[in-house]
C-alpha positions as CSV (number, residue, x, y, z in Angstrom):
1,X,144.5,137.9,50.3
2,X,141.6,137.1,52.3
3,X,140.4,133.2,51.3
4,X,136.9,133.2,51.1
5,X,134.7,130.5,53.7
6,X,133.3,127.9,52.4
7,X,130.5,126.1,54.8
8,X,131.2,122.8,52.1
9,X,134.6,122.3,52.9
10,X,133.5,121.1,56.4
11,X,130.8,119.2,55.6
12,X,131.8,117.8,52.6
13,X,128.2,118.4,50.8
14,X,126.0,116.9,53.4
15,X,124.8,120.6,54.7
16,X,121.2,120.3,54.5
17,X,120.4,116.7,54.3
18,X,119.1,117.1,57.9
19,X,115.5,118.9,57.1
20,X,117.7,122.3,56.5
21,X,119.3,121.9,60.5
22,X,122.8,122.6,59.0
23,X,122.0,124.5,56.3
24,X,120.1,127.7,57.8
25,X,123.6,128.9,59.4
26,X,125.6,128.7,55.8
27,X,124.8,132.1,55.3
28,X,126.8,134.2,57.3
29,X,129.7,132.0,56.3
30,X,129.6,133.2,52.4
31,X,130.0,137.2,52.9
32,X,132.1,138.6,50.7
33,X,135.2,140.1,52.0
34,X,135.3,143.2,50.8
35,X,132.0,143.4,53.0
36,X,134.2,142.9,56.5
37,X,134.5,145.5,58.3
38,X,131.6,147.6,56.3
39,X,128.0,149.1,57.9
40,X,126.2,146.3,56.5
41,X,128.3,143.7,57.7
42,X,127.6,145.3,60.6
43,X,124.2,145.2,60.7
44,X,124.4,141.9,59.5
45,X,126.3,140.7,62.2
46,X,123.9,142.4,64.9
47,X,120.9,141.1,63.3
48,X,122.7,137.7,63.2
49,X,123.1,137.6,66.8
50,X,119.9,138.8,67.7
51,X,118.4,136.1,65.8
52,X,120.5,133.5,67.5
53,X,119.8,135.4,70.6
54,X,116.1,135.2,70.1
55,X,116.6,131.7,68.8
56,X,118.0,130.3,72.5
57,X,115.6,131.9,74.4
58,X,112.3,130.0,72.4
59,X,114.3,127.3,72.3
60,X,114.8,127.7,76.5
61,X,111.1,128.3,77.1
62,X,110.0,125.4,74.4
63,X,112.7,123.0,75.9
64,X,111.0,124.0,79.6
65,X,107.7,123.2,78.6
66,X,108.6,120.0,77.0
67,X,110.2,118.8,80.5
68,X,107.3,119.8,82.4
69,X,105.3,118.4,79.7
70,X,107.3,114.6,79.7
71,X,106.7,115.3,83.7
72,X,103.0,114.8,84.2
73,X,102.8,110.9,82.9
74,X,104.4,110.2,85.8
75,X,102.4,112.3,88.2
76,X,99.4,111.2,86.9
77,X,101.0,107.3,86.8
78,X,102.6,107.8,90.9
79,X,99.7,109.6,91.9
80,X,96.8,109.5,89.7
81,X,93.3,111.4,90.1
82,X,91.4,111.0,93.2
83,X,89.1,107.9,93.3
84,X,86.3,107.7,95.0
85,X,85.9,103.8,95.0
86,X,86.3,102.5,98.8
87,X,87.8,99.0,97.2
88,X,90.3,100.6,94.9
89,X,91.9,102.5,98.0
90,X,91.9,99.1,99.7
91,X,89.4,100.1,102.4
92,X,86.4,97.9,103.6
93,X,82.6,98.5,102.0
94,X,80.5,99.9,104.4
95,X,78.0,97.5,104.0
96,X,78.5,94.9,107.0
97,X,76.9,91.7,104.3
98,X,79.5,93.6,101.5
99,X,82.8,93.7,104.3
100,X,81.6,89.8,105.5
101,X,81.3,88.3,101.5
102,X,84.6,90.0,100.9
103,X,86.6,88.9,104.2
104,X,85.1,85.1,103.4
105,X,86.2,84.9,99.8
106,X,89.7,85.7,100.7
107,X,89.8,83.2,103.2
108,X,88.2,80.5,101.2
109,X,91.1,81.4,98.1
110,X,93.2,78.5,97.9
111,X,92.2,76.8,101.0
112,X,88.9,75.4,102.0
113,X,87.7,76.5,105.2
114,X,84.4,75.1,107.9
115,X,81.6,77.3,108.0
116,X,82.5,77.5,111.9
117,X,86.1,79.0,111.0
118,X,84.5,81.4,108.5
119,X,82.1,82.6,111.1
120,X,85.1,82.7,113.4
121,X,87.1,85.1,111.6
122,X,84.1,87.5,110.8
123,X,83.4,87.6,114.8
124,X,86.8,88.5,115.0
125,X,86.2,91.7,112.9
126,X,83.2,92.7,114.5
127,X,80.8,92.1,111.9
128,X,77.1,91.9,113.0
129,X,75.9,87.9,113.5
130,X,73.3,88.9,111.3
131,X,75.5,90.2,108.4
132,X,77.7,86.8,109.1
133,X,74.6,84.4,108.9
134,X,73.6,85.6,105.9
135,X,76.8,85.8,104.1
136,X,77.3,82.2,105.8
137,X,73.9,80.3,104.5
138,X,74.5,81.6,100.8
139,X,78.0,80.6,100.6
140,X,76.3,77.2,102.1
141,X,73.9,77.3,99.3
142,X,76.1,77.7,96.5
143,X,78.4,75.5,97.8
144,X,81.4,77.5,98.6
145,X,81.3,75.9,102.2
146,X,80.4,72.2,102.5
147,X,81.4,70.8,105.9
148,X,80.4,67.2,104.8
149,X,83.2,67.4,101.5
150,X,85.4,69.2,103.8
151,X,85.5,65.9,106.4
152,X,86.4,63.7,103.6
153,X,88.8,65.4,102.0
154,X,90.4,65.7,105.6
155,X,90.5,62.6,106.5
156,X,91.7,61.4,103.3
157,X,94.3,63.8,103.1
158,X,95.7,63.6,106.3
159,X,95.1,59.9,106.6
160,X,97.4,58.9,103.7
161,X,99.8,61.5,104.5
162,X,100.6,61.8,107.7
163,X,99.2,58.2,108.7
164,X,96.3,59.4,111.3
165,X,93.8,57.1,112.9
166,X,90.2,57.5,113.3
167,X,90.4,59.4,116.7
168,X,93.0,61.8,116.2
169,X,91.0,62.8,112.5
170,X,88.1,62.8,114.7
171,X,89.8,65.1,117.1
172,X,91.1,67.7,114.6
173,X,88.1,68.2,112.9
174,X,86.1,68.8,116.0
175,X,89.1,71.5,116.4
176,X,88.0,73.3,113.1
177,X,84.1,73.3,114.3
178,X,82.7,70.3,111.9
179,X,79.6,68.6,113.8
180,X,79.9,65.4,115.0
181,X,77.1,63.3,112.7
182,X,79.3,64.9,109.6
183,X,83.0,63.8,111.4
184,X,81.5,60.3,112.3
185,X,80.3,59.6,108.7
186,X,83.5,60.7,107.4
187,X,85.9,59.0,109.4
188,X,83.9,55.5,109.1
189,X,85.5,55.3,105.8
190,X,88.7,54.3,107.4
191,X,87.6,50.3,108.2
192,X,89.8,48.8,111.3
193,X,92.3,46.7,108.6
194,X,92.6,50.0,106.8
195,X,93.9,51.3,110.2
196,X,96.4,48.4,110.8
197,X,97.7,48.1,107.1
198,X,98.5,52.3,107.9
199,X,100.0,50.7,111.3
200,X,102.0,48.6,110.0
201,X,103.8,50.8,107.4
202,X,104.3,53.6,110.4
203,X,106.3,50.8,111.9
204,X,108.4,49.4,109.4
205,X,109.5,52.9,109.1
206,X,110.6,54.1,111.7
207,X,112.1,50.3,113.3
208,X,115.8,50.8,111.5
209,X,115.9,54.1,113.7
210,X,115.3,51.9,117.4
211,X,117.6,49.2,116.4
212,X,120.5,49.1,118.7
213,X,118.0,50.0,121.7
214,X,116.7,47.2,124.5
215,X,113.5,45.3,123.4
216,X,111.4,47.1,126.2
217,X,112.3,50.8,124.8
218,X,111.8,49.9,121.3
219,X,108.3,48.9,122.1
220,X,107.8,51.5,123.9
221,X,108.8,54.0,121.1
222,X,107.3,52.6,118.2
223,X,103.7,52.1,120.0
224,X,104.1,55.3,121.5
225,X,104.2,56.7,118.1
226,X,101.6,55.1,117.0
227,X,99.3,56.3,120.0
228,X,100.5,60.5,119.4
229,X,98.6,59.0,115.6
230,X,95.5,57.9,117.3
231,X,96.0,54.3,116.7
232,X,94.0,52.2,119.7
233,X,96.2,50.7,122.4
234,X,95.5,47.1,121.7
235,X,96.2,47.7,118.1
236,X,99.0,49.6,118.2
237,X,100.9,46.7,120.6
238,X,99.7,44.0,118.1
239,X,101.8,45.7,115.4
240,X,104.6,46.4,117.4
241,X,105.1,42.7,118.7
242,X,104.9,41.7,115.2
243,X,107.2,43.9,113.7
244,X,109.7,43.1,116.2
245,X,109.3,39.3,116.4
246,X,109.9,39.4,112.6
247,X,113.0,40.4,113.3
248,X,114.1,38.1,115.6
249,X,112.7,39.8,119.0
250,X,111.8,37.6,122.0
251,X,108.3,39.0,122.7
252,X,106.4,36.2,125.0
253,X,106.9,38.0,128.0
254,X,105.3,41.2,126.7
255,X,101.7,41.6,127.5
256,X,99.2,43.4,125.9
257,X,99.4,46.2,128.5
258,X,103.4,46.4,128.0
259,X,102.3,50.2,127.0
């Protein structure tokens, strides 16, 4: 005897707890059997698989217009729509004052610059002197160049840092375009026993490093060092025969041109 289907056995009651996604299909599952075989079963096995048939193909095109539909995000996001803004496509504004305020600005980001270096660079891209002085004399104005601060904070820096004298600060700042009445009031902040205490510490550094050497070459090292620094001749010797008498160097036959 033909055992009759029942769709519960498999899911053990939980058809339909799904929104109805496992419970539309029970149906054909609870025919009768004396229906096999019949005209209606049949038919009710071809309209069956129509259905399903019909059922795959919206499901095909829905499913293909879902893809294409996820797809354009990421067209629009990789791509995006046209813009017509010359900055946003990382292209220069027309405008020669525009292209000269922009080109300064990102030079002056994180590192101060001279007004002569600024107007360097914008000669360097072609832009118009009169574009550049204008540009120039407002950032001067609001104070986003300041050629006086600059020479301080220079020879500060680079005093206490590296150990400079007042000529070579003098000289690099002449390099980067600063004028002479602002590098002279700048560097005259450095007195001469400012110079020699600096001097002295240069020395006493690098002496362990010439021991072992003859007297004569030592000297000439350390005050050689000392001159590359901008340190004056006469000074420079003066620490250098200290230094070394201290520890226990005969210097009475060294002049003060032993250079």
């Amino acid at each position: 005897m033909t055992r009759r289907t029942d769709w519960a056995e498999y899911t053990d009651g939980s058809a339909g707890t799904s929104d109805g996604a496992y419970g539309a299909p029970a149906a054909p599952y609870e025919t009768e059997p004396s229906a096999v075989g019949s005209p209606d079963a049949d038919e009710a096995r071809r309209g069956d698989g129509e259905a399903r048939r019909e059922g795959g193909r919206a499901r095909a095109k829905g499913g293909g217009r879902r893809r294409r539909g996820r797809a354009e995000p990421f067209a629009e996001e990789d791509g995006g729509a046209p813009s017509s803004s010359r900055a946003e496509k990382g292209e220069p504004p027309r405008d020669p004052v525009e292209q000269a305020r922009a080109i300064c600005l990102r030079l002056l980001t994180g590192t101060p610059r001279t007004r002569s270096q600024l107007a360097d660079a914008l000669r360097k891209r072609e832009i118009p002197d009169e574009a550049a002085e204008e540009v120039l004399s407002r950032f001067e104005e609001v104070g986003l160049i300041n050629d006086s601060a600059f020479a301080q904070a220079w020879v500060e820096s680079r005093h206490h840092g590296r150990g400079l004298a007042r000529r070579a600060l003098a000289r690099e700042l002449r390099t980067k375009g600063v004028d002479n009445t602002l590098i002279d009031a700048a560097v005259s902040r450095l007195d001469s026993e400012q110079e020699e205490e600096t001097a002295r510490e240069l020395v006493a550094r690098k002496l362990r490093a010439t021991r072992g050497l003859d007297r004569d070459k030592r000297l000439r090292r350390l005050a050689g060092m000392l001159a590359r620094k901008g340190y004056p001749e006469g000074m420079a010797l003066r620490v250098v025969r200290r230094a070394l008498e201290e520890e226990g160097e005969d210097t009475e036959l060294l002049g003060e041109d032993g250079f």
